[in-house]
C-alpha positions in Angstrom: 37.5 32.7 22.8 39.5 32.7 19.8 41.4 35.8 18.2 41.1 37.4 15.3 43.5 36.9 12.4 46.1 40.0 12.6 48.2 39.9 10.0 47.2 39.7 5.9 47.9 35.9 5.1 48.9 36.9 1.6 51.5 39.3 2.5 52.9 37.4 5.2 52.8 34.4 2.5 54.8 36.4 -0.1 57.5 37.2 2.8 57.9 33.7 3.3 58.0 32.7 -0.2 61.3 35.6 -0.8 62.6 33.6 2.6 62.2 30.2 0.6 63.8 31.3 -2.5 66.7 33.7 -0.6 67.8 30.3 1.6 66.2 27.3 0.1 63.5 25.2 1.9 66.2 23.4 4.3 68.1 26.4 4.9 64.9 28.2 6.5 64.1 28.3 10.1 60.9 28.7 11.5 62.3 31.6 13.4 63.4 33.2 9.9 60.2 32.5 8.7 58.5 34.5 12.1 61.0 37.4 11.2 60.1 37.9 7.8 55.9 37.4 8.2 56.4 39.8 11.5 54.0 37.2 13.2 55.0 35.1 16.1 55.4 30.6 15.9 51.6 30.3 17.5 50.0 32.8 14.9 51.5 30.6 12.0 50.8 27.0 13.2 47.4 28.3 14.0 46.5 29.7 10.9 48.9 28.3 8.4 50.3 24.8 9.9 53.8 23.8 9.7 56.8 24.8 7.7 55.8 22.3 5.2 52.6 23.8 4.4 53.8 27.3 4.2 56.3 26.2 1.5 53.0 24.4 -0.2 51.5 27.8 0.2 53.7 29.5 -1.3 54.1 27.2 -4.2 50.4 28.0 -4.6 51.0 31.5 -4.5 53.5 31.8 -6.7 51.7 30.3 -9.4 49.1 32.3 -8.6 50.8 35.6 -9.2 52.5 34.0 -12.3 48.8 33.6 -14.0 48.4 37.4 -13.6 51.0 38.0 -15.6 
């Protein structure tokens, strides 16, 4: 049976956007990335994918935020 999403995707996405643009893309570690989102490497790849996509994520998120402005 599958679990349950535990952890707010949008949050965890900003933390990993301030890990992007504190170390650059190349720079960040999956295991930085974990630490910042507080999730663990399975909860991410499940739900997000890969470090690339997070970044694409983030890029998506960022833009986001900058049309609320």
């Amino acid at each position: 049976m599958a679990r349950n999403i535990e952890f707010n995707e949008e949050v965890a996405i900003q933390k990993a956007m301030e890990v992007f643009w504190e170390k650059g893309y190349y720079a960040t570690s999956m295991r930085d990335l974990t630490d910042a989102m507080k999730i663990n490497s399975s909860s991410l790849y499940n739900t997000i994918g890969d470090k690339h996509q997070l970044f694409l994520k983030c890029i998506d998120h960022y833009i986001a935020v900058k049309k609320k402005i």
